[in-house]
N, C-alpha and C positions, 0 to 999 in steps of 0.2 A: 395711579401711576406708581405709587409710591411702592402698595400691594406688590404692583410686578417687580419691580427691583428686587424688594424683598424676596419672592418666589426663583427671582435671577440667582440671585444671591443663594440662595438655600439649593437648589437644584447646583450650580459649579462645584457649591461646598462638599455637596454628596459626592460627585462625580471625583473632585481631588482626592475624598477618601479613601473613596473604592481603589482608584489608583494606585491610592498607598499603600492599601495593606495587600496587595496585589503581591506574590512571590516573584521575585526578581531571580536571574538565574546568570550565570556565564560558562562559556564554551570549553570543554576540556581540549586542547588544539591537536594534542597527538594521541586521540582516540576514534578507532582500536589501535591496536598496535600494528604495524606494519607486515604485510602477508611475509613470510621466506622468500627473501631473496633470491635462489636459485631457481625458486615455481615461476617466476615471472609472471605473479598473478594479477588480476586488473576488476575491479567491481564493472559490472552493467548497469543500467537502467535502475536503480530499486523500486520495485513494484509491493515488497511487506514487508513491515516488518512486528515483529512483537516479542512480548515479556513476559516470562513462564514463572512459574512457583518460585525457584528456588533463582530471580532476578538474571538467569537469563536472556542474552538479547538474540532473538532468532530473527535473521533476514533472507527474503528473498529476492532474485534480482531475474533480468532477462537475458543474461549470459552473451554472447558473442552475436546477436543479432542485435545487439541494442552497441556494438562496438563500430569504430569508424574504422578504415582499415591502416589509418595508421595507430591505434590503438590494439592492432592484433597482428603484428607483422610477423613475427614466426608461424600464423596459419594459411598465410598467402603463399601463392605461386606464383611466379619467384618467391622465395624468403626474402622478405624485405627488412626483417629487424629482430632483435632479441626479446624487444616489448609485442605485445604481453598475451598472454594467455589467459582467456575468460575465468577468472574464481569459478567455484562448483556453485550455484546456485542456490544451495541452498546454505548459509552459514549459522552458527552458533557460537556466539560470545560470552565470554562472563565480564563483571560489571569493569574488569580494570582494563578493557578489552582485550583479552591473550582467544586467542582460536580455539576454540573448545572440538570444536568439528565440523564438519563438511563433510556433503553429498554429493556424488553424482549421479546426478538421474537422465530420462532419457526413454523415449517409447522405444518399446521390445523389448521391456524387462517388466511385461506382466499388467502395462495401464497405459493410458494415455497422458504423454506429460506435456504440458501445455505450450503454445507456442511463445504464450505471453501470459505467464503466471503473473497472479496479482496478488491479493489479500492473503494470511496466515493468521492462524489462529493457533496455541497451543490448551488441548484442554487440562483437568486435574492430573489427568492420566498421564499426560506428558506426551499424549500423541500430538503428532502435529499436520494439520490441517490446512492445505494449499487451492487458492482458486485459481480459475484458468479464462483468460479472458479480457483485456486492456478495451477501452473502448478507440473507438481510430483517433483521438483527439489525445490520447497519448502517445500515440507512435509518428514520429519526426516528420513522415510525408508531409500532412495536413498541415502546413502552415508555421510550422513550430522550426523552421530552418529545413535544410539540405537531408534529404534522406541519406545513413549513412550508406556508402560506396558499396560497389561488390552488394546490394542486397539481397539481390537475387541468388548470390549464391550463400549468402546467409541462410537464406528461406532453406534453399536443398540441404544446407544442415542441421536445419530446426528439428530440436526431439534431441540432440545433444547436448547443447546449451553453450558448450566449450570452445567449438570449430575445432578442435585439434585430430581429426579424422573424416572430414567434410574431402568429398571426389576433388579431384585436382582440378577437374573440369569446373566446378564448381566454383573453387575457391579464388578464380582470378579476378583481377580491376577492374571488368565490365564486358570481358568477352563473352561471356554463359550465356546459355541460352534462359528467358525469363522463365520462374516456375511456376507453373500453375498455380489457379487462386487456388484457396486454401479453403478449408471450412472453419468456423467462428469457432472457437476454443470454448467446452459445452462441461468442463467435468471442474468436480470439487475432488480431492486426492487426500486420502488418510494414512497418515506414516505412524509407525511407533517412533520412539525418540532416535534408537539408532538407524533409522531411515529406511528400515523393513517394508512395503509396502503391505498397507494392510484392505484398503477398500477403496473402492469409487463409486463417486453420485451422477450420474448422467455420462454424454457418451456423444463426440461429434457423429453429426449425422442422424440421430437419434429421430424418430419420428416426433412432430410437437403432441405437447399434450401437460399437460398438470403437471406431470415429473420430469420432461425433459427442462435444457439448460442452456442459456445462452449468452454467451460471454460473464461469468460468475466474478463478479470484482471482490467479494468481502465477504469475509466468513464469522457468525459467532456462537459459540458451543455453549448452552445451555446445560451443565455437569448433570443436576436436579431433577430436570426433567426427560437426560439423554436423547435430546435435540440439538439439532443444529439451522442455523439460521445462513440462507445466503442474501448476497445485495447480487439478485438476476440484474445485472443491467440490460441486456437484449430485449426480453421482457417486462421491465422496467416493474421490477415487482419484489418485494420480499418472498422470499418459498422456504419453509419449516420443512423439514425432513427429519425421521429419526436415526439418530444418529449413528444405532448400530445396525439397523439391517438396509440404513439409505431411502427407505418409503416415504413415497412423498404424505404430507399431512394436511398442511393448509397453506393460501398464499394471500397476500394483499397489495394494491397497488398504491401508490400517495395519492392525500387527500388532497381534494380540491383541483389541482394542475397535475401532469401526468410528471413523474418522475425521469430527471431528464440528467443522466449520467447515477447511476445508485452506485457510490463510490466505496461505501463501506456499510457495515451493521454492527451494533452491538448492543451489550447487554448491561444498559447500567446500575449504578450501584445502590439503586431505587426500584430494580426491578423491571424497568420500562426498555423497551426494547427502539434505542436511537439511529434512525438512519441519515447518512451523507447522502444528501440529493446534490451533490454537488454543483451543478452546471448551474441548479436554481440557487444558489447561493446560501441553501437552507437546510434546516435539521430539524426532522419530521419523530415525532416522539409519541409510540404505540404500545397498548398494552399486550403480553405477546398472544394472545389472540385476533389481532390486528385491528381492535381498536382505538380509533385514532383520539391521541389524549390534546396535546398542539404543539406547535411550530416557532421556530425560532431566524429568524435572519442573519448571517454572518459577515457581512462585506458584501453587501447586495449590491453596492457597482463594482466589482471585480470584474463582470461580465466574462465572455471568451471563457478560460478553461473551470472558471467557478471557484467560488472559495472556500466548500466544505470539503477537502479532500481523504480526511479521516481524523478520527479523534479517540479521547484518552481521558482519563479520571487520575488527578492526585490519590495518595492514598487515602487522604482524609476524605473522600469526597466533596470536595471546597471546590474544585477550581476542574474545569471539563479544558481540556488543550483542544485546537483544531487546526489541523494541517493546512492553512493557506495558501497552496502552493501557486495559486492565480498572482497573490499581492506579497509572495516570496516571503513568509513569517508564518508564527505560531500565536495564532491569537489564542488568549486566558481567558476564557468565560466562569463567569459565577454560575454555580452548577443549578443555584435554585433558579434566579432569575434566564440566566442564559446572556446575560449581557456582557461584553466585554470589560474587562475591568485591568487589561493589560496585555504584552504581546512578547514574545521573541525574538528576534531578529531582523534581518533586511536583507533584501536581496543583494546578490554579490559573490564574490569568489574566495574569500579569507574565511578563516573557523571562526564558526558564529553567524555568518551571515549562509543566503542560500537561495538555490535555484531549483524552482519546481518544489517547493518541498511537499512530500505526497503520503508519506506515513510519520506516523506519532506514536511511542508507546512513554509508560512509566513504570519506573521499579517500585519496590517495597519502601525505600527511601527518601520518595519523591523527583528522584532523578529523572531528566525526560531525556531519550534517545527518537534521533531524526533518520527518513530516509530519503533521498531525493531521486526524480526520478528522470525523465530526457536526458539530458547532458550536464545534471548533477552528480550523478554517479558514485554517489559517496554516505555514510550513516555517521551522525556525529550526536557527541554526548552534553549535557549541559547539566549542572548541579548548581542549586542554591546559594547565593551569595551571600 
């Protein structure tokens, strides 16, 4: 008896440690900085975000289809209000949040832009790398509240992003007529840094086979071996392509249970190529010829939307971050073991706390930036305390 006390006692003791030397962090509260005032601009949904060379913050969002329609009333008919109009989708930050830049994108100018872009990657090159494809369990209908209003004529102006040129017919409080289903959003999209369009990997519609795509949630670039890595959620599969002519290479599916939301991919800093199986509440860890090395559990009763929803490496390689967006926080895992050894935030609506939260990155510094996604709507910054 006495043995297990001790053993009690020794196991807490560890557990407080790890605790301690756990990095602690607080919320920058007015970061970024405020869009101009005269744009009337307004974030979407965020669906990626990431951290480039030189500690910029690049995000993507779902632009005016992820808006309610009192959140966009200058694109309604009638004009119902001054607020706001969808940001471009795709933005660029630097670290004290000032607007470095913005795109607009949009099919008919040379690719197919997604209906529901997800994951971003930037590689050395500074190209940047977009996927295409939310699974339904992020988009509002399923359960998650009220689809927002007017969706239908959202959908007629999908491929914009903005709604600020969506048919008038379109754009009303529920009169339109509904738009046809859609096809599942099938392509990975390559930008140079000023938003050139340079290449695409798949293609809705696409006949299946090895190299088509299906609903592509997470992207990660491979500089070394000029690869790229998608998290296929449709196919519930990781798929290697190269990265400059797009040919598919090889693919693998998760070991053991089928992969059930592949929320993200990446490339750690061990070499070992980690994916978010989100929905399984786990993080499956392969060598990038996709054998499978093992697995880690993250908030396995999260249950519903899962708690691995993407993740991120400190600089030192110490501490692996993981988007929790099921139990609304950033859990801190020990990078060697995988165990949590501390966390971020709490659900809620004030800077620092959070809803959905569904991407993760870090700078040079150690600083981590958040994106959230449903009706979080928002990227915030946090720095060590």
């Amino acid at each position: 008896m006495r043995r297990i006390l001790l053993l009690s006692t020794l196991v807490a003791s560890t557990v407080a440690v790890a605790f301690a030397q756990a990095p602690a962090y607080q919320v920058v509260p007015l970061w970024p900085k405020p869009f101009p005032v005269e744009k009337h601009w307004i974030l979407g949904s965020v669906s990626g975000l990431a951290v480039d060379a030189q500690d910029h913050i690049w995000v993507v969002h779902r632009g005016v289809d992820s808006l309610q329609n009192n959140e966009k009333g200058p694109t309604l008919e009638p004009w119902a209000s001054q607020c706001c109009f969808s940001a471009p989708q795709v933005l660029e930050f630097d670290v004290a949040g000032n607007l470095v830049a913005s795109w607009d994108v949009g099919s008919g100018k040379g690719y197919d832009w997604p209906h529901d872009p997800a994951g971003i990657a930037i590689d050395k090159q500074g190209n940047v790398w977009i996927a295409g494809g939310l699974p339904a369990s992020n988009l509002p209908a399923r359960g998650r509240g009220p689809a927002p209003e007017g969706d239908a004529g959202a959908a007629a102006a999908r491929g914009r992003g903005r709604g600020d040129a969506a048919p008038a017919a379109a754009r009303g409080r529920g009169g339109a007529p509904a738009a046809p289903p859609r096809p599942a959003d099938a392509e990975v999209l390559k930008f140079d840094k000023t938003g050139k369009f340079v290449s695409q990997i798949g293609k809705a519609g696409q006949t299946e086979g090895e190299s088509s795509l299906d609903r592509p949630m997470g992207i990660a670039v491979d500089d070394a071996a000029n690869e790229v890595y998608v998290a296929d959620d449709g196919h519930s599969r990781i798929a290697v392509f190269d990265a400059k002519t797009g040919a598919f290479k090889r693919a693998w599916k998760g070991n053991g249970s089928a992969f059930h939301v592949v929320s993200c991919v990446k490339i750690g800093k061990d070499g070992m190529v980690y994916v978010c199986d989100r929905e399984n509440d786990r993080i499956q860890i392969f060598q990038k010829d996709g054998t499978f090395v093992k697995e880690a559990s993250v908030s396995a009763s999260a249950k519903a939307d899962g708690s691995v929803w993407d993740l991120a490496w400190t600089p030192d390689g110490k501490y692996v971050m993981v988007a929790d967006g099921q139990d609304k926080k950033i859990v801190i895992l020990d990078a060697k073991s995988l165990s949590p050894v501390g966390s971020i935030g709490q659900g809620g609506r004030y800077p620092g706390e959070f809803y959905a939260v569904g991407s993760v990155g870090v700078d040079s510094k150690g600083n981590v930036y958040t994106g959230e996604n449903y009706d979080g709507k928002r990227v915030q910054k946090f720095v060590k305390r």
